[in-house]
C-alpha positions as CSV (number, residue, x, y, z in Angstrom):
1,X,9.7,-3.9,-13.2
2,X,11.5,-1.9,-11.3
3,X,15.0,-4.0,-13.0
4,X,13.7,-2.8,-16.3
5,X,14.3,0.8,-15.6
6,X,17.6,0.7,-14.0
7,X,18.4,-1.2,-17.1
8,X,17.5,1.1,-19.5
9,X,19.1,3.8,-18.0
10,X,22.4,1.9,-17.8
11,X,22.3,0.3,-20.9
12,X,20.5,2.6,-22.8
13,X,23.3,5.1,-23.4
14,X,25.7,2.9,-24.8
15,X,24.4,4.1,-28.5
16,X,25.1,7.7,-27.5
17,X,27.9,7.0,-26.4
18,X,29.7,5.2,-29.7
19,X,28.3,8.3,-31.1
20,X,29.4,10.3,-29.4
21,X,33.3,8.7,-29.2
22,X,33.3,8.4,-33.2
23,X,32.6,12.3,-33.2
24,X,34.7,13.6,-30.3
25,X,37.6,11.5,-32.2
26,X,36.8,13.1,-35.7
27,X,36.1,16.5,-34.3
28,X,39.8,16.4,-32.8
29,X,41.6,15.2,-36.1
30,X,39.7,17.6,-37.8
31,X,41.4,20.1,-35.5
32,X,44.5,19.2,-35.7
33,X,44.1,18.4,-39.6
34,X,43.4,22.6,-39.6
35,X,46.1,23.5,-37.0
36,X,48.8,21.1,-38.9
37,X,48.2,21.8,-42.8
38,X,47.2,17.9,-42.9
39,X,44.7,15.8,-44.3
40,X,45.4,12.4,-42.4
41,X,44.8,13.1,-38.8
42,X,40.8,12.8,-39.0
43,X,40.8,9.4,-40.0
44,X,43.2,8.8,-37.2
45,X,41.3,10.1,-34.9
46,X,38.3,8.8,-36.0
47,X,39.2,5.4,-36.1
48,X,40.5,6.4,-32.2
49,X,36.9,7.1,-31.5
50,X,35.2,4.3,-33.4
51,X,38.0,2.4,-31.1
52,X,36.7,4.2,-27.9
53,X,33.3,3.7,-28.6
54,X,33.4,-0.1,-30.0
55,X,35.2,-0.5,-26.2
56,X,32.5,1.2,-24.1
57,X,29.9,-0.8,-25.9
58,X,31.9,-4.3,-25.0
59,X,31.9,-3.3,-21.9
60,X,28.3,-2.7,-21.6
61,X,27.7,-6.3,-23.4
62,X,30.4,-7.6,-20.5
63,X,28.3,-6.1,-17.7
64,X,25.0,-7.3,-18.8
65,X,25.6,-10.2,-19.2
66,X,27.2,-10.5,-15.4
67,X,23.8,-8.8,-14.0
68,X,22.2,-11.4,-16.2
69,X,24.0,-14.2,-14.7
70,X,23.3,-12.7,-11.1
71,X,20.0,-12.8,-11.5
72,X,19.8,-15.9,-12.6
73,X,21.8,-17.5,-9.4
74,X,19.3,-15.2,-7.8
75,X,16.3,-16.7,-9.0
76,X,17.9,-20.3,-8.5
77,X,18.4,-19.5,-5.6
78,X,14.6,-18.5,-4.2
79,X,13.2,-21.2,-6.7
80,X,15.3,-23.8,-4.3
81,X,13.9,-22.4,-1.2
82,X,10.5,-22.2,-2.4
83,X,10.7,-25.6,-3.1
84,X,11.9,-26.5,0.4
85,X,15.1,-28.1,-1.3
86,X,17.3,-25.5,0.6
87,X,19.0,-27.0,4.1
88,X,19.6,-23.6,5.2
89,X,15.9,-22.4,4.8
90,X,15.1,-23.9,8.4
């Protein structure tokens, strides 16, 4: 249980996050769209953001599925020395 719970704090901000990316990137090109007489720089930056926050999330997929995978060699792992099929359980 305990896994759970570190889990959903780690993974669980990866929405808020892309969220928050896509906005931080419009904000900003709205800025500058104001500052620089333009009409362009918003999309820019938002596509920067979406960009930002497409990344964090593929990171979070990445390290999932590597915490996944250790725990599976974990489980493997004890499973084999349960069973007595492990040489180095003497």
């Amino acid at each position: 249980m305990k896994q759970n719970w570190k889990g959903l704090g780690t993974y669980g901000t990866v929405g808020l996050e892309l969220a928050l990316s896509v906005l931080f990137g419009l904000f900003v090109g709205s800025w500058l769209d104001r500052k620089l007489g333009t009409h362009w720089i918003a999309l820019v930056g938002f596509g920067f953001g979406l960009a930002a926050g497409v990344r964090s999330l593929w990171r979070a997929l990445v390290q999932a599925n590597r915490d996944a995978d250790r725990m599976d060699q974990e489980e493997k792992k004890a499973r084999k020395k349960f069973d007595g099929d492990d040489p180095d359980a003497d």
